[in-house]
C-alpha positions in Angstrom: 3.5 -10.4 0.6 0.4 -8.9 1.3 -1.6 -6.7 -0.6 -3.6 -4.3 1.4 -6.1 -1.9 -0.4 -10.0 -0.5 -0.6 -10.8 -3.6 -2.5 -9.6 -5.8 0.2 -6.7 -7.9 1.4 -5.1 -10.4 -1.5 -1.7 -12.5 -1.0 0.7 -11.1 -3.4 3.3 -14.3 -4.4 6.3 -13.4 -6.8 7.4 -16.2 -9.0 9.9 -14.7 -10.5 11.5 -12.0 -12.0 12.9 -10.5 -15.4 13.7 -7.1 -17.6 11.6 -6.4 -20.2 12.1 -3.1 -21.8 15.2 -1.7 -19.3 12.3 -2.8 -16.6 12.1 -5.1 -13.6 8.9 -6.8 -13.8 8.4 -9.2 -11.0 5.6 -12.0 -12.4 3.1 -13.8 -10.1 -0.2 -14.5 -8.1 -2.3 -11.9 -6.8 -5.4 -13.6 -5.0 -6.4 -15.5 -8.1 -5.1 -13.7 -10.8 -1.9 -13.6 -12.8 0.0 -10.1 -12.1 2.8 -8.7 -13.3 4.1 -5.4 -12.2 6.2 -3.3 -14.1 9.3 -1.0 -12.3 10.9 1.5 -13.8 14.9 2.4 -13.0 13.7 5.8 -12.1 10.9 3.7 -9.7 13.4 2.1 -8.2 15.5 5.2 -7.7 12.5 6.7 -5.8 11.9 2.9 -4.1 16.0 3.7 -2.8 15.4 7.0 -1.5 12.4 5.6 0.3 14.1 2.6 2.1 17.2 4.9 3.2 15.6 5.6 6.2 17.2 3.5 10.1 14.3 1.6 10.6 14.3 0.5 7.2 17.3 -0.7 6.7 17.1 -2.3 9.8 14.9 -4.5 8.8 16.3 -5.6 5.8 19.6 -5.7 7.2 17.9 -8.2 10.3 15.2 -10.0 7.4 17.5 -12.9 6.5 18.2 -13.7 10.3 14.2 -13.7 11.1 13.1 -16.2 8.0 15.9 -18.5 9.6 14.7 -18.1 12.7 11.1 -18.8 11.6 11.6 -21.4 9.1 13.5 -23.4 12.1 11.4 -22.7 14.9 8.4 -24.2 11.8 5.5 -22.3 14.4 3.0 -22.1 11.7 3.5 -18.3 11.7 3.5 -15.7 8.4 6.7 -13.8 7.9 4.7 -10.2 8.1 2.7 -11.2 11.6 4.6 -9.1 14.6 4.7 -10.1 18.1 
C-alpha cells in the first residue's frame, strides 16, 4: 500500500494483524519505521459505510482476479499502478 501525504509518499507493508483492546491493529513498515495503526469497531463501521459505494465494491469484488492475473503475467508491475 501506499501512503500518500504532505510529508511525502512512504510504502505502507502490513505484517500482520491482531485485537488489542476490542481493536484491530494491523502491525508493520511504513518507509522505515515500525507502525501500528489502531481501528476502532465504530472505525470500521464508518470504513463500511464508506466502501458501500458500486465502484467500490467493484473493485474488491474484481481484486482477487487482478493479483492472479498479475502475479501470473510476473510484468514487474505494482498492484496500485493503472493502465
Amino acid at each position: 500500500m501506499k501512503v500518500v501525504s504532505g510529508a511525502g509518499e512512504f510504502e505502507l507493508v502490513v505484517d500482520r494483524m491482531a485485537t488489542r483492546d476490542g481493536c484491530l491493529v494491523m502491525l508493520g513498515q511504513m518507509g522505515i519505521w515500525q507502525a501500528e495503526t489502531t481501528i476502532s469497531p465504530g472505525e470500521m463501521l464508518h470504513l463500511l459505510r464508506v466502501a458501500l459505494r458500486p465502484r467500490v465494491l467493484l473493485f474488491l469484488l474484481l481484486a482477487p482476479w487482478r493479483a492472479l492475473r498479475h502475479r501470473a503475467r510476473g510484468d514487474g508491475t505494482t498492484a496500485n499502478q493503472t493502465g
